[in-house]
DSSP file (Angstrom, degrees, kcal/mol; ACC not computed):
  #  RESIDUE AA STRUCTURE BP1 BP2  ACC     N-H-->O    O-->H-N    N-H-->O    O-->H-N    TCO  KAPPA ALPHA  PHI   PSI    X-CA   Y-CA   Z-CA
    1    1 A X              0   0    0      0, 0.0     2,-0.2     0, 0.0     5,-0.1   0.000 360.0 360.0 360.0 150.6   57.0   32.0  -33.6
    2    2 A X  B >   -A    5   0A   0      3,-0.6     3,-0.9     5,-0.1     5,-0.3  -0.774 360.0 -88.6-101.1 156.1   60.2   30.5  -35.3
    3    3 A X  T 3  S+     0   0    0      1,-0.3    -1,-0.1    -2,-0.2    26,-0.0  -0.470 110.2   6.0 -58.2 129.8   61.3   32.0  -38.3
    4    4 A X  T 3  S+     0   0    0     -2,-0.2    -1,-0.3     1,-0.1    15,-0.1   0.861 105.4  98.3  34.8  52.7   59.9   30.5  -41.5
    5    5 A X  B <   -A    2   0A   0     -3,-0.9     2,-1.1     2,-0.1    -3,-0.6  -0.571  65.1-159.8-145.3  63.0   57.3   28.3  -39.4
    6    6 A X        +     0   0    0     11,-0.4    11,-1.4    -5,-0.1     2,-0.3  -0.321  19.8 171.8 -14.7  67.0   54.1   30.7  -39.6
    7    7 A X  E     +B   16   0B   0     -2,-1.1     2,-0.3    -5,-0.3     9,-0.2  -0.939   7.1 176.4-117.2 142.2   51.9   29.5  -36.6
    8    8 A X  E     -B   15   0B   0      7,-1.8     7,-3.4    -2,-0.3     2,-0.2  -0.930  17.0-139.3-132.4 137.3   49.1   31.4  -35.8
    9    9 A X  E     +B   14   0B   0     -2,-0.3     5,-0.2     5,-0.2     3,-0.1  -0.545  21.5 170.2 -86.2 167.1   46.3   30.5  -32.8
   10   10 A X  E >   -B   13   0B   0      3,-2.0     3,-0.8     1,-1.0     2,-0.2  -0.246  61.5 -48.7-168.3  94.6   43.3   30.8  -33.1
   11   11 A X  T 3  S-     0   0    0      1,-0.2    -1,-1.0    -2,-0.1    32,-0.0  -0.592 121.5 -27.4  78.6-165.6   40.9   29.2  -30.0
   12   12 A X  T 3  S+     0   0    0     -2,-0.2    32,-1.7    -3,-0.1    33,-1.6   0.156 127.8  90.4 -61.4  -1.5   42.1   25.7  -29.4
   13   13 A X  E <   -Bc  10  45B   0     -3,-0.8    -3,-2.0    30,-0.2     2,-0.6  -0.716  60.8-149.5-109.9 129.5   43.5   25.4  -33.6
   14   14 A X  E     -Bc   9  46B   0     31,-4.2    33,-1.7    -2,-0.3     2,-0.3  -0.997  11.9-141.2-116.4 135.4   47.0   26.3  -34.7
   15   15 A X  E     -B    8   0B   0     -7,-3.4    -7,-1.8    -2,-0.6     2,-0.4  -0.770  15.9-168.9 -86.7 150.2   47.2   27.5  -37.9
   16   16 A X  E     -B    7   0B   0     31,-0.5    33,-2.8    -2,-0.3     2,-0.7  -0.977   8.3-161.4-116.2 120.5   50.1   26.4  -39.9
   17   17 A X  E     -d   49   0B   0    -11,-1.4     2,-0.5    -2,-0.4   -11,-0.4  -0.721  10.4-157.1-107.6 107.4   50.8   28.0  -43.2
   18   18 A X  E     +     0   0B   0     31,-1.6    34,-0.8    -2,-0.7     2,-0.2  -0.857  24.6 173.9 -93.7 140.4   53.4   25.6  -45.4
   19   19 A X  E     -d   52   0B   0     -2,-0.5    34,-0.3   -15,-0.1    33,-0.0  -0.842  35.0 -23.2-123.7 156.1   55.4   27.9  -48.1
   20   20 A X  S    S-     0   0    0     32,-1.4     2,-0.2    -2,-0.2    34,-0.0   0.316 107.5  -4.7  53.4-171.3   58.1   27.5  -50.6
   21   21 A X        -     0   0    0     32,-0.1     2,-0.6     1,-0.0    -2,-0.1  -0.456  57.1-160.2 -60.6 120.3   61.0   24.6  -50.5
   22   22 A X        -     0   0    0     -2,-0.2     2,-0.3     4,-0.1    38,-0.1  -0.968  21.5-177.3-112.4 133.6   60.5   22.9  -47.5
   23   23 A X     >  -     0   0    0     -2,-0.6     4,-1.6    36,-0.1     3,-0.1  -0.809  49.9 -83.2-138.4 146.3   64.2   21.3  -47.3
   24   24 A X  T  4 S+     0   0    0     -2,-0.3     4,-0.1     1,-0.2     3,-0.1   0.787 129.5  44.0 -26.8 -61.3   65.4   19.0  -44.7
   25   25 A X  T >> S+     0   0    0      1,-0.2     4,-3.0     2,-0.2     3,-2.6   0.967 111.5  60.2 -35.7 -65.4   66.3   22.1  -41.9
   26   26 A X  H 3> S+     0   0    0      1,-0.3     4,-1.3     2,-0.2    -1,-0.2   0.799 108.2  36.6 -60.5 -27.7   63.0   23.8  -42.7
   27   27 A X  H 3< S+     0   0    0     -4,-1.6     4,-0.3     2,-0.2    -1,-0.3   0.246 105.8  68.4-122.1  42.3   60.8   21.1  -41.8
   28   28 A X  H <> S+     0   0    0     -3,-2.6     4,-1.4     2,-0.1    -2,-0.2   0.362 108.6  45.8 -98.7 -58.0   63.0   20.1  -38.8
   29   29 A X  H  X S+     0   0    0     -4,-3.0     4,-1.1     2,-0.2    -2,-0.2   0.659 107.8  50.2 -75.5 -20.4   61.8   23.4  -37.7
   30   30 A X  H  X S+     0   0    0     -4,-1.3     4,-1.7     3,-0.2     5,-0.2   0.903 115.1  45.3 -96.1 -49.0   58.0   23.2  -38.5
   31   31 A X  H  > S+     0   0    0     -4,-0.3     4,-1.1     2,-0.2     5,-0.3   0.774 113.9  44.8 -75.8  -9.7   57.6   20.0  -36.8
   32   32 A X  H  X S+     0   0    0     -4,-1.4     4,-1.9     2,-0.2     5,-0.3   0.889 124.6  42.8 -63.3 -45.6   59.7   20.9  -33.6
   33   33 A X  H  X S+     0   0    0     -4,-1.1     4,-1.2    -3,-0.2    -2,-0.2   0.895 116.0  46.5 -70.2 -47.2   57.5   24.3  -33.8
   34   34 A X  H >X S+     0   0    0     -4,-1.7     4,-1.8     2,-0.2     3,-1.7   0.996 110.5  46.9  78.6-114.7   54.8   22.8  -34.5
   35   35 A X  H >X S+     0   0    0     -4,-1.1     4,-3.9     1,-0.2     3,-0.7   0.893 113.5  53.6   9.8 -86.4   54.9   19.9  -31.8
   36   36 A X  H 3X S+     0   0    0     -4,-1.9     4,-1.4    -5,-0.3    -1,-0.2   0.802 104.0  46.1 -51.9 -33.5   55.8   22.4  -29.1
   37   37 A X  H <X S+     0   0    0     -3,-1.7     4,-1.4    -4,-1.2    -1,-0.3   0.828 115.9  56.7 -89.8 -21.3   53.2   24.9  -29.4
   38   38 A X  H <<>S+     0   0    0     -4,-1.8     5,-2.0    -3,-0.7    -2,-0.2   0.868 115.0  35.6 -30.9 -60.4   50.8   21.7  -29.5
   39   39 A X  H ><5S+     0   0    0     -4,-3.9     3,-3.1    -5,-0.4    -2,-0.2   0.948 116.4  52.2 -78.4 -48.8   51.9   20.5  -26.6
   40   40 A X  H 3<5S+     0   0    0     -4,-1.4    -2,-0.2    -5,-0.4    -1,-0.1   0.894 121.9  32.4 -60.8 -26.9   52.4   23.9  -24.7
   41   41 A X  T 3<5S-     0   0    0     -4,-1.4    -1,-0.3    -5,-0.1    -2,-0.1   0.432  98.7-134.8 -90.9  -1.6   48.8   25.2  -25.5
   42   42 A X  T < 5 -     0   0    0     -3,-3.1    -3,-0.2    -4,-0.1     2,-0.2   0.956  31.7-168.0  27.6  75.6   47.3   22.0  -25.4
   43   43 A X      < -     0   0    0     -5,-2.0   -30,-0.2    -6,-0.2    -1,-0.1  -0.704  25.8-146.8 -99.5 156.0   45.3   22.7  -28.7
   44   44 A X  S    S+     0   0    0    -32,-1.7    33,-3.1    -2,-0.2     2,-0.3   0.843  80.5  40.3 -99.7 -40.6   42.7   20.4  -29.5
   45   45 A X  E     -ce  13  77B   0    -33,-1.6   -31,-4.2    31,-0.3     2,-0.5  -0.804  48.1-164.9-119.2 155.8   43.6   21.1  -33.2
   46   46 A X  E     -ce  14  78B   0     31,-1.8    33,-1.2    -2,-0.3     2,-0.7  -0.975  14.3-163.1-114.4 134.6   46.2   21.7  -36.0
   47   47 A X  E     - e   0  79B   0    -33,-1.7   -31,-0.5    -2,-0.5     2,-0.4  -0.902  20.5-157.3-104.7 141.2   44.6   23.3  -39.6
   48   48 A X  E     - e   0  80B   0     31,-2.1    33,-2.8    -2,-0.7     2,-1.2  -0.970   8.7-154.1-122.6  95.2   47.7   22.4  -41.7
   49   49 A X  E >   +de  17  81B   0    -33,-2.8   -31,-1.6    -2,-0.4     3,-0.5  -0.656  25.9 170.1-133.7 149.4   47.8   24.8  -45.0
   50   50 A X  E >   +     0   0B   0     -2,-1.2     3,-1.4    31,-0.8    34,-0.3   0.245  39.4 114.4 -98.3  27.5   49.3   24.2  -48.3
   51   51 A X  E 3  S+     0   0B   0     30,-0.3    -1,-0.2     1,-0.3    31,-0.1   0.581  86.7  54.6 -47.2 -10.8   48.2   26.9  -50.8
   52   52 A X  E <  S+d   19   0B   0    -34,-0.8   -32,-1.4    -3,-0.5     2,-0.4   0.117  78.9  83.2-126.1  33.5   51.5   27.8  -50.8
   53   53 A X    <   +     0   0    0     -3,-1.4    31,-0.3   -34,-0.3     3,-0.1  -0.901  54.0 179.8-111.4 120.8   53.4   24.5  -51.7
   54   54 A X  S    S+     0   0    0     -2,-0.4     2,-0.5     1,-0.2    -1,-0.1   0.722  73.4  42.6-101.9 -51.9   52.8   25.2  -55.6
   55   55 A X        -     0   0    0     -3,-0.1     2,-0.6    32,-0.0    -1,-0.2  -0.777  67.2-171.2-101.9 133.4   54.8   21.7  -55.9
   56   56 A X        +     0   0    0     -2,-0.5     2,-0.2    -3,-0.1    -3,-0.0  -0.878   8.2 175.5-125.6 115.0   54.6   18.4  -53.7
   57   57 A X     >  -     0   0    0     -2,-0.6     4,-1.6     1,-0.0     5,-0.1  -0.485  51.7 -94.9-110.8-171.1   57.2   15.5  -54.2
   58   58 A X  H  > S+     0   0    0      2,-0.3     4,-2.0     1,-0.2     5,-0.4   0.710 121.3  63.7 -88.4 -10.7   57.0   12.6  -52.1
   59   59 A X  H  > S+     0   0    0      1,-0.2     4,-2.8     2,-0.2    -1,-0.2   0.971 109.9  43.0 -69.7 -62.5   59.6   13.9  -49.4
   60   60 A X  H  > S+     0   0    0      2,-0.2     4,-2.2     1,-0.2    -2,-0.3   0.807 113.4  51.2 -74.6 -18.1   57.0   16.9  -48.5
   61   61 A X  H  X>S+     0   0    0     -4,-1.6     4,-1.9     2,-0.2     5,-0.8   0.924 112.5  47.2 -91.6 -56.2   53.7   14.5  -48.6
   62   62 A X  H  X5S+     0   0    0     -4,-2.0     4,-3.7     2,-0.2    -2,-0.2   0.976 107.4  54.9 -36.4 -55.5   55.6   12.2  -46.2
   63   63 A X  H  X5S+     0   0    0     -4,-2.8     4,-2.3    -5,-0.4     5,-0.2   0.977 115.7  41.8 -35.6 -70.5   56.5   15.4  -44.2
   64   64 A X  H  X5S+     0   0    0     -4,-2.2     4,-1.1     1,-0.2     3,-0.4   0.846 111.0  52.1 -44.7 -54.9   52.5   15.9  -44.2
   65   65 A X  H  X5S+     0   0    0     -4,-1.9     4,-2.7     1,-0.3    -2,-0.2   0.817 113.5  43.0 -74.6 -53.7   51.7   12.6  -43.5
   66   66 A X  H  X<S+     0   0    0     -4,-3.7     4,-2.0    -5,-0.8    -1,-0.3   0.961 108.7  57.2 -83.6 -28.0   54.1   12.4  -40.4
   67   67 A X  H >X S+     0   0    0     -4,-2.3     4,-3.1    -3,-0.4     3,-1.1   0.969 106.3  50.2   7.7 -90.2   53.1   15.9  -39.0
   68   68 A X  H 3X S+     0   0    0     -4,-1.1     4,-1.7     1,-0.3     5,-0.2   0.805 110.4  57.2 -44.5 -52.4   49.4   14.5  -39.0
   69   69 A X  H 3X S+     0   0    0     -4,-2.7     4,-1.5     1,-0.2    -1,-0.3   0.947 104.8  44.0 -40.2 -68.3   51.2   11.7  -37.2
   70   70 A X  H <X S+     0   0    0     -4,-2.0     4,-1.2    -3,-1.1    -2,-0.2   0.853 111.2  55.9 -59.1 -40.7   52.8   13.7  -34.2
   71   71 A X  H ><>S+     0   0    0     -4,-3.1     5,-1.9    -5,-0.2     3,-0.7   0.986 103.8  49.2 -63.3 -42.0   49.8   15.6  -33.6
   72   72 A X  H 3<5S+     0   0    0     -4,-1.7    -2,-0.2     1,-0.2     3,-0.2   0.747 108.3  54.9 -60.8 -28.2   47.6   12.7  -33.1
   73   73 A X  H 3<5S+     0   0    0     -4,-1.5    -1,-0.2    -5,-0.2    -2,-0.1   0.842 105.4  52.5 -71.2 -27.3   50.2   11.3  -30.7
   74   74 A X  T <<5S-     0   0    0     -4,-1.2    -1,-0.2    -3,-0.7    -2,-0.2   0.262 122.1-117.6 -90.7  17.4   49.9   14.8  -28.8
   75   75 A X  T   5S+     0   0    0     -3,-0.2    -3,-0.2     1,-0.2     2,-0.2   0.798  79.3 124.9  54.3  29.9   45.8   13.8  -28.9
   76   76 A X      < -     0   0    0     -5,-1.9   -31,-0.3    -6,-0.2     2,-0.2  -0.440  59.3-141.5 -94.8-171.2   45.2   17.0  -31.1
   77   77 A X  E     -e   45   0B   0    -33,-3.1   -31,-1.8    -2,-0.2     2,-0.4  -0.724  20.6-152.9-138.6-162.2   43.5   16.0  -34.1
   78   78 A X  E     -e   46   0B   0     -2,-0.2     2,-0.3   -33,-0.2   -31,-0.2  -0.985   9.8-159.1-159.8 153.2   44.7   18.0  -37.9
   79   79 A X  E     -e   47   0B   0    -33,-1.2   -31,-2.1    -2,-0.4     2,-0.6  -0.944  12.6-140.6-149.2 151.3   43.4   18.8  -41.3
   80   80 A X  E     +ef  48 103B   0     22,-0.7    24,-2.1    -2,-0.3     2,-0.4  -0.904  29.6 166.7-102.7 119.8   45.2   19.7  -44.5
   81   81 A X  E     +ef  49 104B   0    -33,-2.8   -31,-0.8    -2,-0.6   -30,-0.3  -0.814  48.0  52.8-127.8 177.4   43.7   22.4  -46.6
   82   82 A X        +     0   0    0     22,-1.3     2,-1.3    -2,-0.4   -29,-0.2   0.947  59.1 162.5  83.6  30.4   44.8   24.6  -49.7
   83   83 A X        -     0   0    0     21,-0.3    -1,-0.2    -3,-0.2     5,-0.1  -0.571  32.1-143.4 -91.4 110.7   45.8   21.4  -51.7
   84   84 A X     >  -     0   0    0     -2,-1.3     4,-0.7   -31,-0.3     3,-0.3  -0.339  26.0-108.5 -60.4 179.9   46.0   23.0  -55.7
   85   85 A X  T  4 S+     0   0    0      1,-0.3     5,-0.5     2,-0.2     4,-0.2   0.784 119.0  55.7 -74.1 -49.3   44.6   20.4  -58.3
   86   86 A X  T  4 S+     0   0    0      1,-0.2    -1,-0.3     2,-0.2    -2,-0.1   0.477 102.0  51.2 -86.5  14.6   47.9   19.7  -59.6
   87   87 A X  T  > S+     0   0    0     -3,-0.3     4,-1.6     2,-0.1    -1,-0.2   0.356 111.8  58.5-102.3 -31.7   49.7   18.6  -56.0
   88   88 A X  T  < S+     0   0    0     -4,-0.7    -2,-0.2     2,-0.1    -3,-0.1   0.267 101.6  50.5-102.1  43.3   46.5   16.2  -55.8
   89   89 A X  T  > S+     0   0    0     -4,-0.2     4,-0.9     2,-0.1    -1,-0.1   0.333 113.6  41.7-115.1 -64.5   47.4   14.8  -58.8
   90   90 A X  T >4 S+     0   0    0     -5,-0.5     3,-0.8     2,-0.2     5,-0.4   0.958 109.2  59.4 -60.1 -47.2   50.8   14.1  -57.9
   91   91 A X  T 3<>S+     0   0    0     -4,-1.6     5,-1.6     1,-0.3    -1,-0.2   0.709 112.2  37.8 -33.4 -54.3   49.9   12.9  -54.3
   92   92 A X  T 345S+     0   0    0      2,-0.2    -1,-0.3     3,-0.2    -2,-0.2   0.246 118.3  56.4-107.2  -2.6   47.6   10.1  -55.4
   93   93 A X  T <<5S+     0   0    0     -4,-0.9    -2,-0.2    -3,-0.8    -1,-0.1  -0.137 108.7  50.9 -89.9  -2.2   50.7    9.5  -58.7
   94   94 A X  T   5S-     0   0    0     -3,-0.2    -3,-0.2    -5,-0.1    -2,-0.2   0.339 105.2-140.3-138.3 -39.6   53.2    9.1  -56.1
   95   95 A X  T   5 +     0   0    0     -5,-0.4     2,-0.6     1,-0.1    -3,-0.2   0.978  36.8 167.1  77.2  21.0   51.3    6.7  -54.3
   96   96 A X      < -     0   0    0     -5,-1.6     2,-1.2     1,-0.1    -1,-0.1  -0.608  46.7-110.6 -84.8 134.5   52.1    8.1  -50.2
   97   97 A X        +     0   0    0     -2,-0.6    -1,-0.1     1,-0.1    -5,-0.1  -0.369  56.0 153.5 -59.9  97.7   50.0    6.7  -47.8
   98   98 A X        +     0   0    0     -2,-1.2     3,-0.3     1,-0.1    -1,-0.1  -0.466  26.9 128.7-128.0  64.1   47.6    9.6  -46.6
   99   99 A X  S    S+     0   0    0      1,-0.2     2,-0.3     0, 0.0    -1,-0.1   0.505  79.8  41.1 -77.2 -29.0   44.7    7.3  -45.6
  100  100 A X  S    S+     0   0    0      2,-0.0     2,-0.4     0, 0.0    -1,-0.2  -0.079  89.6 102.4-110.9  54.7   44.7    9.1  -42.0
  101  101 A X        -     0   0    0     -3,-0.3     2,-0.4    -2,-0.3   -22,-0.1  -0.778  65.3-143.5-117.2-178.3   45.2   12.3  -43.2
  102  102 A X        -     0   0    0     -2,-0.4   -22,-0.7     2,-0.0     2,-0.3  -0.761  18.0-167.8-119.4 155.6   41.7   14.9  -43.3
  103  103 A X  E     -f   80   0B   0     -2,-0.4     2,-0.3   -24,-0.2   -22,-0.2  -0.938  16.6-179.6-151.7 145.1   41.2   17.4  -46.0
  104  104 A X  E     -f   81   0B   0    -24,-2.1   -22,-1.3    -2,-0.3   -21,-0.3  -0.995  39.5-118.9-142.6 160.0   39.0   20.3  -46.6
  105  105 A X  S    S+     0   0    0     -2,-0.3     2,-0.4   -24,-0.2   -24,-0.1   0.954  92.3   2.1 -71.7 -28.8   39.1   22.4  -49.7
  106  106 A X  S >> S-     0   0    0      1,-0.2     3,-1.3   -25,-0.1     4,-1.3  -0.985  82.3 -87.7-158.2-166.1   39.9   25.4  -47.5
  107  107 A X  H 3> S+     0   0    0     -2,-0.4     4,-1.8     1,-0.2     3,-0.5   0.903 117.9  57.5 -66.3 -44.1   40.7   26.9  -44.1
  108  108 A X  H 34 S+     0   0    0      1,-0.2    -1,-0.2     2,-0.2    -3,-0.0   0.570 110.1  42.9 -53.9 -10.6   36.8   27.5  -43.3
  109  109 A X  H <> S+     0   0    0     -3,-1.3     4,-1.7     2,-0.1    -1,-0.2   0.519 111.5  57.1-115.7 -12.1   35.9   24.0  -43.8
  110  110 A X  H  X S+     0   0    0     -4,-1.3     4,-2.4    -3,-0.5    -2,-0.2   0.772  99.4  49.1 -86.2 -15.4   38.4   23.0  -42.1
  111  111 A X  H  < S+     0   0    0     -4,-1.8     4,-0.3     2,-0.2    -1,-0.2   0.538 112.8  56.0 -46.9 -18.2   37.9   24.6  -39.3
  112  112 A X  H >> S+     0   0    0      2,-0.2     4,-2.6    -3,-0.2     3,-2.5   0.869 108.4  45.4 -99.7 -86.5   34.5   23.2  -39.6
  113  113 A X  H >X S+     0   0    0     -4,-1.7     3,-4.9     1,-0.2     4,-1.1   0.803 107.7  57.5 -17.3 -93.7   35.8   19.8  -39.9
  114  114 A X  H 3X S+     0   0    0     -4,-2.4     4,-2.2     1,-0.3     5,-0.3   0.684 104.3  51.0 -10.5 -41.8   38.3   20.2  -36.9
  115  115 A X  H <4 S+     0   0    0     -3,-2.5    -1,-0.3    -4,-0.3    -2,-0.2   0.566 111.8  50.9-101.4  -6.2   35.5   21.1  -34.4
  116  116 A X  H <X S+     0   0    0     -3,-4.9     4,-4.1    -4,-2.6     5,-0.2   0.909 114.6  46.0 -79.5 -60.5   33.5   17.6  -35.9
  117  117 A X  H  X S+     0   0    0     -4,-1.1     4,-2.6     1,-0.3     5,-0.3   0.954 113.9  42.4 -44.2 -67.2   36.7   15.6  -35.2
  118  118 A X  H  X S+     0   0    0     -4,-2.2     4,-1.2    -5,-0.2     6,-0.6   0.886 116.7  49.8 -61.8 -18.4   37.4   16.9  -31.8
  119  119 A X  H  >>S+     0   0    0     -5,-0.3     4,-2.8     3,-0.2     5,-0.8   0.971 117.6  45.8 -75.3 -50.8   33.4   16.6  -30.9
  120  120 A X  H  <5S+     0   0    0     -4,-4.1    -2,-0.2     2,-0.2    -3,-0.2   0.775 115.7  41.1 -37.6 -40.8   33.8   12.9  -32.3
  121  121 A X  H  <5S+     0   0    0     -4,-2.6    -1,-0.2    -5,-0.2    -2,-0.1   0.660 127.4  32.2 -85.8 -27.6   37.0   11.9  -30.6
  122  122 A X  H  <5S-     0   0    0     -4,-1.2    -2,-0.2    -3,-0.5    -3,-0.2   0.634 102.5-130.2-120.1 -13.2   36.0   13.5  -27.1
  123  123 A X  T  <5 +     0   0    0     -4,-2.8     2,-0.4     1,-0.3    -3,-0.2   0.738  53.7 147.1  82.9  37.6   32.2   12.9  -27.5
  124  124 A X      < -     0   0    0     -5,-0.8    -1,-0.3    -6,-0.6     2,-0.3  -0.764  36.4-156.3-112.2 173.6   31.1   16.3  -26.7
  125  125 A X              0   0    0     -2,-0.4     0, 0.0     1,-0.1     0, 0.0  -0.827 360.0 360.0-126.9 150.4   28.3   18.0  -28.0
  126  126 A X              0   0    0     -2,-0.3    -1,-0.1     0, 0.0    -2,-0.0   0.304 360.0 360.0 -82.5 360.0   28.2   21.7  -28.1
């Protein structure tokens, strides 16, 4: 695990936990980290969460938004959870295009979510 890039496994899911000022460097480093353990684990999924982005300007929701990108290119599939009230306020005020992005109100529905996506996309049924 890279320093200030939180990834946690869990099954076929990485968790990612985004915190604080995410600044050009820092999120240079979560998508390289990010990416890499994607690809090295093959994980079928990414849980992306942002309870701990208190603020979101349009530099960090592009960030999200291309994340979600790069995973899908690595055939995992992604979900964003933890989004406070007031960052989806801004989000949808800012006007970034997160039409492909997933959401679930937290990490347990998104997990939930995650394991629909990957059943959808690969057509298996448990």
């Amino acid at each position: 695990m890279l320093e200030q890039v939180p990834l946690q496994r869990l099954g076929h899911t990485i968790i990612v936990t985004l915190q604080g000022d995410l600044d050009d460097a820092t999120v240079e480093r979560i998508e390289r980290a990010v990416t890499d353990e994607v690809a090295k684990v093959r994980a079928r999924g990414v849980l992306i969460d942002v309870s701990g982005l208190a603020v979101v300007d349009s530099f960090v929701a592009r960030v999200i938004a291309r994340l979600v990108g790069m995973v899908a290119l690595l055939g995992a599939v992604s979900t964003i959870v933890g989004i406070q009230p007031a960052v989806a306020i801004t989000l949808v005020e800012l006007g970034v295009p997160m039409d492909h992005v997933h959401t679930a109100l937290n990490a347990e529905q998104g997990m939930a979510r995650l394991r629909r996506m990957w059943d959808d996309t690969t057509g298996y049924r448990r």
